[in-house]
N, C-alpha and C positions, 0 to 999 in steps of 0.2 A: 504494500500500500504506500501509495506516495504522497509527499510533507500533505498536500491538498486535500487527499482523502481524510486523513489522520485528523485533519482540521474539522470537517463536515461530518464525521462519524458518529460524534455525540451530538450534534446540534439537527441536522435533516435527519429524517425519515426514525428518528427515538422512539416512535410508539409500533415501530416493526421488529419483530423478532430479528437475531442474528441471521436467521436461516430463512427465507421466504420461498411463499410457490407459486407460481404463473399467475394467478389469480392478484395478488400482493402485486409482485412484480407491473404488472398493467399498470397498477392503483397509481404505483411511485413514479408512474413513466409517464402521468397526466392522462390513464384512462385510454393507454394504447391499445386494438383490437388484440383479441386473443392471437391471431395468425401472425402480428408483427415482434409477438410477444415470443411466438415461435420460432421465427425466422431467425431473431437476435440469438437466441439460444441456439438454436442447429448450427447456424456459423460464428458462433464463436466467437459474437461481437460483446458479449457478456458470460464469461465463465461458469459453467454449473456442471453440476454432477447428473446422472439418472439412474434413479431408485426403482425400477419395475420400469413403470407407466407414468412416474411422476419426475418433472425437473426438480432439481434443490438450487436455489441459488444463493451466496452469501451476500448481506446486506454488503459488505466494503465491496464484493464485485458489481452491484448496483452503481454506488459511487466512485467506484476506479471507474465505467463505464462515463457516468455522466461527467467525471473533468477531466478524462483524459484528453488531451488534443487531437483531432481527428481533421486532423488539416489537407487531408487525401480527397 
């Protein structure tokens, strides 16, 4: 996690568990369609694990996601 995430860890997104699921994930992302919600995960553009049939994702991979620079 980088100094920026470290920063926003305790202050965004505190009343989400460490560990979020698709459903969560949407919420934190402004309510993004479940399919965009999907696509991020399958490529990789957000870190998670898969448990059976469920993604796990960590909240710091949430916000490594939204302040990484993506200047591509």
């Amino acid at each position: 996690m980088n100094n920026n995430s470290q920063k926003y860890y305790k202050s965004i997104f505190k009343d989400y568990p460490d560990v979020v699921n698709v459903k969560q994930l949407q919420t934190m992302l402004g309510g993004i369609s479940k399919k965009l919600a999907y696509n991020l995960l399958k490529n990789n553009f957000i870190n998670s694990i898969k448990i059976g049939r469920q993604y796990k994702i960590a909240k710091a991979d949430v916000i490594l996601y939204l302040t990484q620079n993506n200047s591509s």
